[in-house]
Backbone as JSON Lines, residues from 0, in Angstrom:
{"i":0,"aa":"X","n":[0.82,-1.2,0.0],"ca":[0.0,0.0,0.0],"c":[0.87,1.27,0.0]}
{"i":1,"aa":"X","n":[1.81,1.33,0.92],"ca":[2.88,2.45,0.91],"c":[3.34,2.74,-0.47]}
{"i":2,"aa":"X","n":[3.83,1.72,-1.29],"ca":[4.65,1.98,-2.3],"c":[3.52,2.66,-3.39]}
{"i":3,"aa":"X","n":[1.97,1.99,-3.36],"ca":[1.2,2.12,-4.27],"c":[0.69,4.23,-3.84]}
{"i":4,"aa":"X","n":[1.24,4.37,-2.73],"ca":[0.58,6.25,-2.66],"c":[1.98,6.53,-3.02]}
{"i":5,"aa":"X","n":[2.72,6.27,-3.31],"ca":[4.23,6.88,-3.72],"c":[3.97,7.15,-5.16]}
{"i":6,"aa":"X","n":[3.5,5.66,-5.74],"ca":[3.84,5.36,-7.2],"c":[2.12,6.52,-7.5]}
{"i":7,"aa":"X","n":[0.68,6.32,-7.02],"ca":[0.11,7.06,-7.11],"c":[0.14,8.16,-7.29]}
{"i":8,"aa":"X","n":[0.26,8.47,-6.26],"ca":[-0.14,10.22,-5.87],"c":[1.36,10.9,-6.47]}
{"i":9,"aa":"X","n":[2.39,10.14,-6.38],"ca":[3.66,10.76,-6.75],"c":[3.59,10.56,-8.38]}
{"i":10,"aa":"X","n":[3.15,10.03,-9.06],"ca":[3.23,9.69,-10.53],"c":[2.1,10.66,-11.12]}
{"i":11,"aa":"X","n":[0.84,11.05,-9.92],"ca":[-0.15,12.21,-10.22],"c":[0.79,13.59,-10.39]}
{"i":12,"aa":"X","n":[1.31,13.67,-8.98],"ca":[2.13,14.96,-8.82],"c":[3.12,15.22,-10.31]}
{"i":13,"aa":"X","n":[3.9,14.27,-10.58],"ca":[4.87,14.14,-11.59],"c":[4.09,14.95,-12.57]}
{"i":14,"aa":"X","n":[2.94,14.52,-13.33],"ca":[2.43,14.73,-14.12],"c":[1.8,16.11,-13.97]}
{"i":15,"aa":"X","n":[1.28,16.64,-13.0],"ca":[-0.11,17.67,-12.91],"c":[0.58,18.66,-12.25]}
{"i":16,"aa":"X","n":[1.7,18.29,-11.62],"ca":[2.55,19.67,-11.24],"c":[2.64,20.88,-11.97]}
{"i":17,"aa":"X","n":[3.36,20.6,-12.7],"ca":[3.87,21.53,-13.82],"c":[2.97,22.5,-14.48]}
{"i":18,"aa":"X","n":[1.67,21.77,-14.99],"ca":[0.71,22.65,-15.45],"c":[0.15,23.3,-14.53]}
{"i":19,"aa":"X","n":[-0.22,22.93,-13.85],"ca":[-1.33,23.15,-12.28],"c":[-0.78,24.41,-11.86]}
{"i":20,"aa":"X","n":[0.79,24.18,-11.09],"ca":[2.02,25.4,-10.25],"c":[2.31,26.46,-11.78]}
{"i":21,"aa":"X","n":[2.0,26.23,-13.07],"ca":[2.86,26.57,-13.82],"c":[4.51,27.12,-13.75]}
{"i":22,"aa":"X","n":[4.98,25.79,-13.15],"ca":[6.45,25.8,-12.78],"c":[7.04,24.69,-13.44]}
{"i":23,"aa":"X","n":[8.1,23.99,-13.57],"ca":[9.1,23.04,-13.82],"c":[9.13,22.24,-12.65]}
{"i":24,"aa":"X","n":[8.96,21.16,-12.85],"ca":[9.23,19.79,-11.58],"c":[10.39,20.35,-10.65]}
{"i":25,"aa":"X","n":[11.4,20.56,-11.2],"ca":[12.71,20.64,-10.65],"c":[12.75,21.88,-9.97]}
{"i":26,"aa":"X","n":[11.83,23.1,-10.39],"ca":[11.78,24.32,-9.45],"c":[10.98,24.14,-8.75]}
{"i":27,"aa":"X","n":[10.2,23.34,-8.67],"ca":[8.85,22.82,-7.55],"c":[9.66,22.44,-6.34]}
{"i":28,"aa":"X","n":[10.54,21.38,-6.86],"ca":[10.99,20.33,-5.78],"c":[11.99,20.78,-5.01]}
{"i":29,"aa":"X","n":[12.86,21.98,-5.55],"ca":[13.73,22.58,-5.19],"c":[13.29,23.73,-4.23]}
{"i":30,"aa":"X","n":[11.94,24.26,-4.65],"ca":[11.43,25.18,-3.34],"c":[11.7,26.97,-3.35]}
{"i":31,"aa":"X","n":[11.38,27.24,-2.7],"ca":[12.14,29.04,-2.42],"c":[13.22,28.94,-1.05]}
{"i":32,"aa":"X","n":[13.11,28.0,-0.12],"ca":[14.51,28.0,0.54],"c":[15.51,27.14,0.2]}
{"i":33,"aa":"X","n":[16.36,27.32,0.93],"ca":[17.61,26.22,1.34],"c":[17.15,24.72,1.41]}
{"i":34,"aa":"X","n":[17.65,23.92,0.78],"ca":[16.55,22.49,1.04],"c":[17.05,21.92,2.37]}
{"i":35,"aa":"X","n":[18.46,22.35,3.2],"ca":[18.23,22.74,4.91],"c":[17.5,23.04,5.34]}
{"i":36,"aa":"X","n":[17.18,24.22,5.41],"ca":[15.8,24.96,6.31],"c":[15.03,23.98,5.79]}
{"i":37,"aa":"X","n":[14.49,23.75,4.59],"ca":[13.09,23.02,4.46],"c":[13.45,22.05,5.1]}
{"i":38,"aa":"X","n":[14.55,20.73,5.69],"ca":[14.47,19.59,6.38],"c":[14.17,20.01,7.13]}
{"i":39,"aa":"X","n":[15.22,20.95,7.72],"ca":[15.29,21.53,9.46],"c":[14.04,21.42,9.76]}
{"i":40,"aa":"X","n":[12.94,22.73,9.02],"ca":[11.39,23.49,9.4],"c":[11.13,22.01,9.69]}
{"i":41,"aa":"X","n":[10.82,20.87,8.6],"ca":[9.95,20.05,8.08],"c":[10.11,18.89,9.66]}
{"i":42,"aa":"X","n":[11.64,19.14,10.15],"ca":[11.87,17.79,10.98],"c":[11.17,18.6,12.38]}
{"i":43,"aa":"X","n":[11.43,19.51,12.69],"ca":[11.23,19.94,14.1],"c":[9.43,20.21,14.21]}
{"i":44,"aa":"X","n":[9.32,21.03,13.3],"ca":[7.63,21.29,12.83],"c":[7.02,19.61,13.05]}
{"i":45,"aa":"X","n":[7.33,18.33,12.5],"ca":[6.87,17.36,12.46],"c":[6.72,16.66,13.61]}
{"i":46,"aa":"X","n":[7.89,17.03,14.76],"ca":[7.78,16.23,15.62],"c":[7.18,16.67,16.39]}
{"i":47,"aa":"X","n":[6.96,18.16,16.37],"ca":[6.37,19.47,18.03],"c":[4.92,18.48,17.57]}
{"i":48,"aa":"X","n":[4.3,18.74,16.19],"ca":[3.34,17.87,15.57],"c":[2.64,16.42,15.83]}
{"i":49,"aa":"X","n":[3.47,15.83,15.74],"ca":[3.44,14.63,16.38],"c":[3.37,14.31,17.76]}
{"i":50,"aa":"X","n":[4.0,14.91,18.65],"ca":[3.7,14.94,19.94],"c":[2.8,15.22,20.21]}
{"i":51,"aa":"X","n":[2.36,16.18,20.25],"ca":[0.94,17.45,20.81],"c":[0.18,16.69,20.24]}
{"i":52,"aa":"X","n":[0.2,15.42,18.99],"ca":[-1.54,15.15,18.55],"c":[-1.76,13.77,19.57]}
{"i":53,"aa":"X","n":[-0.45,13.11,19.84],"ca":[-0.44,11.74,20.6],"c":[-0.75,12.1,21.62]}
{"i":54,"aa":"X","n":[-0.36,13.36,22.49],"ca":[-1.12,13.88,23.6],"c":[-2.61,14.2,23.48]}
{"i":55,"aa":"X","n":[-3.04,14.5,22.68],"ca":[-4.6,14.39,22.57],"c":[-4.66,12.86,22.36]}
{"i":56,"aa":"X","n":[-4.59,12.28,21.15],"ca":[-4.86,10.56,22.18],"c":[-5.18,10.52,23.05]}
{"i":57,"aa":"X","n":[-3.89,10.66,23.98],"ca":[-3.78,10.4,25.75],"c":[-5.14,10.83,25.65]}
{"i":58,"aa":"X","n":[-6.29,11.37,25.91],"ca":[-6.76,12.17,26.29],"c":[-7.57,11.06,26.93]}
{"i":59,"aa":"X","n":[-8.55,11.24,27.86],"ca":[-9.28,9.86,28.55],"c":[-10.58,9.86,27.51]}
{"i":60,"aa":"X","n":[-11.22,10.8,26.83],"ca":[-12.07,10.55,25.59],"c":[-11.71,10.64,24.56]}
{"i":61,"aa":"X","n":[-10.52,10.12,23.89],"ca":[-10.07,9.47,23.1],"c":[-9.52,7.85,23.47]}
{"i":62,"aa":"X","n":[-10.67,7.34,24.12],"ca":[-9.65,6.25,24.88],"c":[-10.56,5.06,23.53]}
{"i":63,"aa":"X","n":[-11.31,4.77,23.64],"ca":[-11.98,4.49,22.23],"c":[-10.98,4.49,20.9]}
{"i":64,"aa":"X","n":[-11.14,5.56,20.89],"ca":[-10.15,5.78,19.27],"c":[-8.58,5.11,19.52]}
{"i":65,"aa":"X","n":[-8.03,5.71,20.71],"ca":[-6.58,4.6,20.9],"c":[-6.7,3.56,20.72]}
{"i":66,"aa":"X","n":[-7.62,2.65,21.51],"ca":[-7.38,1.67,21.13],"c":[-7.54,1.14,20.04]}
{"i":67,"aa":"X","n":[-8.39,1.68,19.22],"ca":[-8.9,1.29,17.98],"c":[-7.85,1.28,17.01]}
{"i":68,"aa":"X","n":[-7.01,2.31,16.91],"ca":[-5.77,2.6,16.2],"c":[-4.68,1.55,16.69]}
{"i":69,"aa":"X","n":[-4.57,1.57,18.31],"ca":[-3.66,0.63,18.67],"c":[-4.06,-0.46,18.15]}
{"i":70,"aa":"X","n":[-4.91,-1.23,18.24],"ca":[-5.43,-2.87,17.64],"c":[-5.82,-2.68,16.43]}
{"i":71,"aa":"X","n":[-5.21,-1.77,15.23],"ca":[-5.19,-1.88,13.94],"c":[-3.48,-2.26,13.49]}
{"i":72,"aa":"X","n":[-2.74,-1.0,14.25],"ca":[-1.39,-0.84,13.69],"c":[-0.28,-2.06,14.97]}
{"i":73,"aa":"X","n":[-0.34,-2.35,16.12],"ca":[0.36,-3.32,16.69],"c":[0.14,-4.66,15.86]}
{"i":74,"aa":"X","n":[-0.81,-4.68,15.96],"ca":[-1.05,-6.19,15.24],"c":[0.16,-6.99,13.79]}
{"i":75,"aa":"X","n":[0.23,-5.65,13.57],"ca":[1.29,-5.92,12.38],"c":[2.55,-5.6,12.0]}
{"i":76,"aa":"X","n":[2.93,-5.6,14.06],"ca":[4.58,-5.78,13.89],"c":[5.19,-5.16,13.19]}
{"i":77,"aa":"X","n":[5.07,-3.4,13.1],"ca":[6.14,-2.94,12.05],"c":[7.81,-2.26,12.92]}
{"i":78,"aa":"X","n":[8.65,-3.22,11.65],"ca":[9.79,-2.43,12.62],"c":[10.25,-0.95,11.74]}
{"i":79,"aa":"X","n":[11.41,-0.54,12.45],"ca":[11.52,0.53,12.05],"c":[11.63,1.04,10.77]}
{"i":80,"aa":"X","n":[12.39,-0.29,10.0],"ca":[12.61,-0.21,8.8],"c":[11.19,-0.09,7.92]}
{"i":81,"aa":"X","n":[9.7,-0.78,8.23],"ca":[9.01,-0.7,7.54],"c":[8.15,1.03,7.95]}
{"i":82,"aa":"X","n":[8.38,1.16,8.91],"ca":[7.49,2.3,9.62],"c":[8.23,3.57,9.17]}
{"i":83,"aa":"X","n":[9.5,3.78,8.55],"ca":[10.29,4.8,7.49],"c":[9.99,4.6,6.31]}
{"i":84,"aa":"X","n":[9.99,3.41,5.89],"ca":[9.29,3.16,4.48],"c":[8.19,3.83,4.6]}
{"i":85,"aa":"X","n":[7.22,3.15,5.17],"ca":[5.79,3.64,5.31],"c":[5.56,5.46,4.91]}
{"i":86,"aa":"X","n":[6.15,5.64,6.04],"ca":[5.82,7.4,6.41],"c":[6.7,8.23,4.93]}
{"i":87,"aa":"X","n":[7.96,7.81,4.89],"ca":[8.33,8.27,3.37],"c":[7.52,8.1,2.37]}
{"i":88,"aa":"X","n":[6.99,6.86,2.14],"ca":[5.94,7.19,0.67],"c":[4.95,7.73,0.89]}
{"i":89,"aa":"X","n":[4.27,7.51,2.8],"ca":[3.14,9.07,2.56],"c":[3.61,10.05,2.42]}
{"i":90,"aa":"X","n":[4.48,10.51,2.72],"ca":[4.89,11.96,3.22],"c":[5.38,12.73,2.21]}
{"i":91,"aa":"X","n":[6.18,11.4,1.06],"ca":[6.59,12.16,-0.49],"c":[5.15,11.68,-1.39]}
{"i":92,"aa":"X","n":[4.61,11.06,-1.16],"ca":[3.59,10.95,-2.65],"c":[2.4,11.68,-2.27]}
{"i":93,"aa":"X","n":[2.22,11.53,-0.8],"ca":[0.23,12.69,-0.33],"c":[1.08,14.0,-0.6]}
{"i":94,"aa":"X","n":[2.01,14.66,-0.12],"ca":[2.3,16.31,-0.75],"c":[2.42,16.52,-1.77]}
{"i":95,"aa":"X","n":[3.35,15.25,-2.28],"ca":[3.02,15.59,-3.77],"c":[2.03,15.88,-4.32]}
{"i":96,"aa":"X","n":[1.27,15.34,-4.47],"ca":[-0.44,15.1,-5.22],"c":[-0.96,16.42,-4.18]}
{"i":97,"aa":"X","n":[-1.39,16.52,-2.96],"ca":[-2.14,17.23,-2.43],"c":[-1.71,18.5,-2.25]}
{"i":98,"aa":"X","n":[-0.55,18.88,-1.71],"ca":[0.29,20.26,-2.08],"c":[0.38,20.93,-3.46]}
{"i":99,"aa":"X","n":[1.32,19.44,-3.91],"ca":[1.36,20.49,-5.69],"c":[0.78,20.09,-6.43]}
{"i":100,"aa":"X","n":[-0.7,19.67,-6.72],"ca":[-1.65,19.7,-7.72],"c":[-3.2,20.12,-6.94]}
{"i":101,"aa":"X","n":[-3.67,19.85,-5.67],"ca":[-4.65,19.81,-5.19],"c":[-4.66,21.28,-4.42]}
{"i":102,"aa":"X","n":[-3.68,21.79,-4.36],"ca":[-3.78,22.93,-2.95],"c":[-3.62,24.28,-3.81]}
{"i":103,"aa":"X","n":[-3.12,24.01,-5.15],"ca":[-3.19,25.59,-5.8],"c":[-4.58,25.81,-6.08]}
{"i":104,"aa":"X","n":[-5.81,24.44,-6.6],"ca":[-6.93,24.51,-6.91],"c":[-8.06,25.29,-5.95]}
{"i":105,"aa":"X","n":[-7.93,24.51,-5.27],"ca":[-8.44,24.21,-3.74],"c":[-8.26,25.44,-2.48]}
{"i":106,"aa":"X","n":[-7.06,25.43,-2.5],"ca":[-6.31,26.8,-1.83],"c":[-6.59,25.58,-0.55]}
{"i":107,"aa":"X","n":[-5.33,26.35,0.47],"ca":[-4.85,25.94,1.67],"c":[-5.81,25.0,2.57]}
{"i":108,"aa":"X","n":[-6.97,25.91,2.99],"ca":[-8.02,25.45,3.52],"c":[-8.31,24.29,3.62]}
{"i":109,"aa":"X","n":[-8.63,24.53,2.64],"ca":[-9.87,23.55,1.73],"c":[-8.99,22.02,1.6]}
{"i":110,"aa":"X","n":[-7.98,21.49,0.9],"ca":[-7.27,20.97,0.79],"c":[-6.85,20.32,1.62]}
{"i":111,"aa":"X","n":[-6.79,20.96,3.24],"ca":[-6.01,20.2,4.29],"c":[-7.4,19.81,5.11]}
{"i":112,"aa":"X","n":[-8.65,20.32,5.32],"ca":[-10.02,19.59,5.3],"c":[-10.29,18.25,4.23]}
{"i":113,"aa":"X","n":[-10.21,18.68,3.0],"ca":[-10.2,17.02,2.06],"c":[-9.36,16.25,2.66]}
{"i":114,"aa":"X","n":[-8.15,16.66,2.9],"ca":[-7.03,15.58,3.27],"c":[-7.33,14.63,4.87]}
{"i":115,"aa":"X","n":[-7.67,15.05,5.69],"ca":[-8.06,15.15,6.7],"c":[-9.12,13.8,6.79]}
{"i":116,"aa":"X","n":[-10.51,14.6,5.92],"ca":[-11.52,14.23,5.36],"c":[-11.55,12.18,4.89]}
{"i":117,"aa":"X","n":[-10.37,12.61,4.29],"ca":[-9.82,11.12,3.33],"c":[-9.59,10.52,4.12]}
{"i":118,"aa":"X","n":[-8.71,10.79,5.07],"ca":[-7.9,9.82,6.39],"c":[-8.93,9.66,7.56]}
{"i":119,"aa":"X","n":[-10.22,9.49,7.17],"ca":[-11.28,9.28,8.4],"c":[-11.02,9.85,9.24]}
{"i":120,"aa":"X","n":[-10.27,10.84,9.45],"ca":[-10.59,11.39,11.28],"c":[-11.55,12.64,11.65]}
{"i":121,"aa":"X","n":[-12.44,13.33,10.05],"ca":[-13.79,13.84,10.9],"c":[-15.02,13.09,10.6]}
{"i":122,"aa":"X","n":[-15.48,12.58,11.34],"ca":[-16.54,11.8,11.48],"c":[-17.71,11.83,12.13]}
{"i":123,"aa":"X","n":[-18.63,12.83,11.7],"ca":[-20.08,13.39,13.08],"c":[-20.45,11.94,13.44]}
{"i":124,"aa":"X","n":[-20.0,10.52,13.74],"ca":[-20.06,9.71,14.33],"c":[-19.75,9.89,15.25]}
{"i":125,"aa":"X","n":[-18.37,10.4,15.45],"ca":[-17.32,9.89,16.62],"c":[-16.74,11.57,16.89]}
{"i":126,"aa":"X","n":[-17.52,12.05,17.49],"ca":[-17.4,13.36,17.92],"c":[-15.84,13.49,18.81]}
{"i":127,"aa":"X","n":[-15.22,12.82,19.39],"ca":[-13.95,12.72,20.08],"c":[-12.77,12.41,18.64]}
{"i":128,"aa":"X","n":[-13.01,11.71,17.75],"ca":[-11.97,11.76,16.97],"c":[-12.26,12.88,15.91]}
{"i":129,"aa":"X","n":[-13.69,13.22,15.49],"ca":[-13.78,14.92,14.59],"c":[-12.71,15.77,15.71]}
{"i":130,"aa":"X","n":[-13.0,15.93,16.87],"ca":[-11.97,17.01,17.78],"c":[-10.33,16.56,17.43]}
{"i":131,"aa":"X","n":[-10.12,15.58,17.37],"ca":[-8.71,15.39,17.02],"c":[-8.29,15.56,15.21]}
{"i":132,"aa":"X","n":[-9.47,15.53,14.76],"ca":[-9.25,15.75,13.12],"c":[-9.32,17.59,13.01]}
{"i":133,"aa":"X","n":[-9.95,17.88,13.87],"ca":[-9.52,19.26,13.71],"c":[-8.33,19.71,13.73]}
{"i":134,"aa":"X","n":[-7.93,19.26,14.86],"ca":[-6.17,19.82,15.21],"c":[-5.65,18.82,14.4]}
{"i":135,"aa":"X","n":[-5.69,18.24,13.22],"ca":[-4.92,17.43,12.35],"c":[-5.35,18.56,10.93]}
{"i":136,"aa":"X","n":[-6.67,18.91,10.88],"ca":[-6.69,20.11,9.59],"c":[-5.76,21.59,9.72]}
{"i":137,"aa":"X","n":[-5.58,21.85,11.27],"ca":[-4.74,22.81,11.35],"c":[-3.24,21.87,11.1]}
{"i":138,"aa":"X","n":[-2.51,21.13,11.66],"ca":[-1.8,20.79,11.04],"c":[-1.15,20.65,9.63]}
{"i":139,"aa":"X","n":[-2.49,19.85,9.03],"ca":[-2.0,20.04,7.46],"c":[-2.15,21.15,6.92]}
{"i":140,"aa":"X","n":[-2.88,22.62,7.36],"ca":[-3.1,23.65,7.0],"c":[-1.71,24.86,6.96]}
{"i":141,"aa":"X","n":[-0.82,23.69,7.87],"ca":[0.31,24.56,8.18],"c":[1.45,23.97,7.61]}
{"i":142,"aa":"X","n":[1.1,22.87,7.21],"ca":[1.73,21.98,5.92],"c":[1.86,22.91,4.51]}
{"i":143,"aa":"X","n":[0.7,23.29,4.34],"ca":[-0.01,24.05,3.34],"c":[1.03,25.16,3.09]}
{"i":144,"aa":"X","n":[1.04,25.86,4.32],"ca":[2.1,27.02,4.1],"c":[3.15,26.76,4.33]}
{"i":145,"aa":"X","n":[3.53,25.54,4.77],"ca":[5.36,25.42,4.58],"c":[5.4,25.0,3.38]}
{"i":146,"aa":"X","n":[4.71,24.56,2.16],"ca":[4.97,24.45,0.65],"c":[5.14,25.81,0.31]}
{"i":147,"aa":"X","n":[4.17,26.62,0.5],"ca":[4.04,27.6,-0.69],"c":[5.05,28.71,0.02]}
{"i":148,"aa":"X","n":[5.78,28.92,1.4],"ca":[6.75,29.81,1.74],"c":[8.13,29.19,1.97]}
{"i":149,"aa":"X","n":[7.84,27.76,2.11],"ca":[9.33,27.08,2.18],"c":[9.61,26.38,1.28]}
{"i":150,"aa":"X","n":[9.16,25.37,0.59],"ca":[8.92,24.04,-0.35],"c":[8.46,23.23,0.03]}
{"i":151,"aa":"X","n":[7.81,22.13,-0.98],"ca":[7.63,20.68,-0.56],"c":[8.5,19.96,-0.2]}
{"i":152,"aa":"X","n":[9.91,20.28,0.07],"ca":[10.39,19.49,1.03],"c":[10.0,19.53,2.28]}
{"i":153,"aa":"X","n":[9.95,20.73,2.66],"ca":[9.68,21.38,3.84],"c":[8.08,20.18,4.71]}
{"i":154,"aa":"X","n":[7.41,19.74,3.42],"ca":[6.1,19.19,3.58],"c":[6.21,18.07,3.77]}
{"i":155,"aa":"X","n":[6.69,17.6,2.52],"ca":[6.95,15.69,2.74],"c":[7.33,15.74,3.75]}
{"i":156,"aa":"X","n":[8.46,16.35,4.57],"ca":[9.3,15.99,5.38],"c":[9.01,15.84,7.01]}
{"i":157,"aa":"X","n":[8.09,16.98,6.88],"ca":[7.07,16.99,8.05],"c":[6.21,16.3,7.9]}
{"i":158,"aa":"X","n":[5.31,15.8,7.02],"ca":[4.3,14.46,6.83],"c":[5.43,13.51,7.35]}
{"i":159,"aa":"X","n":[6.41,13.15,7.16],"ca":[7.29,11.94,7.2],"c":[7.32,11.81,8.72]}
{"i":160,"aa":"X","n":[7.42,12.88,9.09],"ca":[8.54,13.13,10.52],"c":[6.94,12.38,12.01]}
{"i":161,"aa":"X","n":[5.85,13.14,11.25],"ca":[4.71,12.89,11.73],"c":[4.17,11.51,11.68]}
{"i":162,"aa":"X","n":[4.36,11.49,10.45],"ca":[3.92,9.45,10.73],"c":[5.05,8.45,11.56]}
{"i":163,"aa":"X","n":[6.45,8.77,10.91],"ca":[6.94,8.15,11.43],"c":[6.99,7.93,13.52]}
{"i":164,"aa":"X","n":[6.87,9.44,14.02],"ca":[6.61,9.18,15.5],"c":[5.72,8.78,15.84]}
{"i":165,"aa":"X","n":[4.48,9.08,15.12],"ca":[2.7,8.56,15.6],"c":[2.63,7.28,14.87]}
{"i":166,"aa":"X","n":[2.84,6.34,14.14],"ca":[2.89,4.46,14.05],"c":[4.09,4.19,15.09]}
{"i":167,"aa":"X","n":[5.03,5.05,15.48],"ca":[5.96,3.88,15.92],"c":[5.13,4.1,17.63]}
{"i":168,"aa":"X","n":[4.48,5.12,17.85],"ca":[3.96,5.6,19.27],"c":[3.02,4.2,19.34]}
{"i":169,"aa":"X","n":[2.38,3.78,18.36],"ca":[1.38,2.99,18.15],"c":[1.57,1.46,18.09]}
{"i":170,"aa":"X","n":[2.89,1.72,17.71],"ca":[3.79,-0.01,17.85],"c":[3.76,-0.74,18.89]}
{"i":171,"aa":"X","n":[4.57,0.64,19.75],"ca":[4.97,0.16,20.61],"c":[4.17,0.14,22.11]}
{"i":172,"aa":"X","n":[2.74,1.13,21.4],"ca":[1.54,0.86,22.88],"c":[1.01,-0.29,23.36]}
{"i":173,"aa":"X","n":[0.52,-0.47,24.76],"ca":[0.24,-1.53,25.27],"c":[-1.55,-1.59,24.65]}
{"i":174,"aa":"X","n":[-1.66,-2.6,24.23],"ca":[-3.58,-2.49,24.02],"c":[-4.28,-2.03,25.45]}
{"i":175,"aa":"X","n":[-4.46,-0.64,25.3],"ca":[-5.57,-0.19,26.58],"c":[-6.92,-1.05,26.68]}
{"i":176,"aa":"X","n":[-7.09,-1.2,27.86],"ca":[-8.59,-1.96,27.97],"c":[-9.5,-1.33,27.25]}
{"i":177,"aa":"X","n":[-10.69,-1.82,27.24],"ca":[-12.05,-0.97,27.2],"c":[-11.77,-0.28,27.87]}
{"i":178,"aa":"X","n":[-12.7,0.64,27.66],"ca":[-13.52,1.79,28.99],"c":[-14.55,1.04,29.46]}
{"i":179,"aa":"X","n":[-15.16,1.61,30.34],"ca":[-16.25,0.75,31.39],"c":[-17.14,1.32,30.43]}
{"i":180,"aa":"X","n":[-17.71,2.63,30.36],"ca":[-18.94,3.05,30.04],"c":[-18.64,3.5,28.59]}
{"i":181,"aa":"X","n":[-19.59,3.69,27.86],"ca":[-19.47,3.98,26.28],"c":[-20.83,5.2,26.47]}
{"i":182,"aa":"X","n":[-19.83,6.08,25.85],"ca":[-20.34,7.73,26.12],"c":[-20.47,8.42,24.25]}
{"i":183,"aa":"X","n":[-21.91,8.41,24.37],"ca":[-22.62,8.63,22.91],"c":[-21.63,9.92,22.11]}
{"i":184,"aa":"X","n":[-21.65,9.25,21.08],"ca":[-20.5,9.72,20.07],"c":[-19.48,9.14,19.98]}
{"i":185,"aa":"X","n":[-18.83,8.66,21.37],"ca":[-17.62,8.14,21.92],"c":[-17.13,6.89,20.93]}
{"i":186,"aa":"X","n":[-17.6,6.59,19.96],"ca":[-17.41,5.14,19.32],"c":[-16.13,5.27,18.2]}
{"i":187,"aa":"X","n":[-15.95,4.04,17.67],"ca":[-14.46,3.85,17.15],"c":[-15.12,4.81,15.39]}
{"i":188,"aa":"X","n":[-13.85,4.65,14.7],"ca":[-14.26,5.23,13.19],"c":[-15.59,5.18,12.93]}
């Protein structure tokens, strides 16, 4: 699946860039900064990111959704090597496609709501994980503007930096019990 949003969304981007940005692949990918700063922004931005959303997890009404995530992603034993794979082909093929073909259309907003949207986490089901998909649309919203003021490195890199701490957070969690009581909305995806 990893390789198939690389070869996807990155073989979309390849193609729809160029016309879309009316730029050259190679001035796309190259950015308006230093492709330093864009790691730097992309690594530190990803992890403040990653933390602060696993702390909402924690949250005791998100205890539902943890586990739900935990007994999707433990189950399948990823080591580090696959959980870098993983987060690299999201992190280079979803910016690709969603940054530089979807977000000039779309504009910032809008774009990091679809994205959001796609990855099930707003759901007027599950009113505790819509609250965590919010602070995941501001996230990608700020994704949004590290493309268009830093580059898509700056983006992949922070998508990368973000998956890679939140699956391995998920690896390595213990399966939380149930909760005792099940509190309306409170339910999994």
């Amino acid at each position: 699946m990893a390789l198939g949003t690389i070869f996807i969304f990155g073989g979309l981007g390849i193609l729809f860039v160029p016309p879309t940005r009316k730029i050259d692949l190679i001035s796309f990918l190259v950015g308006v900064s230093p492709l330093w700063k864009q790691v730097g922004i992309g690594v530190v931005f990803g992890f403040i990111a990653a933390k602060a959303g696993w702390q909402i997890v924690e949250l005791p009404r998100l205890a539902r959704t943890k586990i739900f995530f935990v007994r999707l992603i433990k189950p399948i034993k990823l080591n580090i090597i696959e959980i870098l794979l993983i987060s690299l082909c999201a992190g280079i093929g979803e910016e690709f496609f969603f940054r530089g073909v979807l977000q000039p259309w779309l504009g910032i907003w809008i774009t990091a709501f679809a994205f959001v949207m796609l990855h099930g986490y707003l759901n007027p089901f599950n009113l505790p994980l819509t609250g965590y998909g919010f602070y995941m649309v501001l996230v990608i919203a700020a994704i949004g503007y590290m493309t268009e003021h830093l580059g898509i490195v700056a983006a992949m890199t922070a998508h990368t930096v973000i998956d890679v701490v939140l699956l391995r957070q998920l690896s390595k969690a213990e399966v939380p019990p149930e909760p005792e009581e099940k509190e309306s909305g409170d339910g999994y995806m």
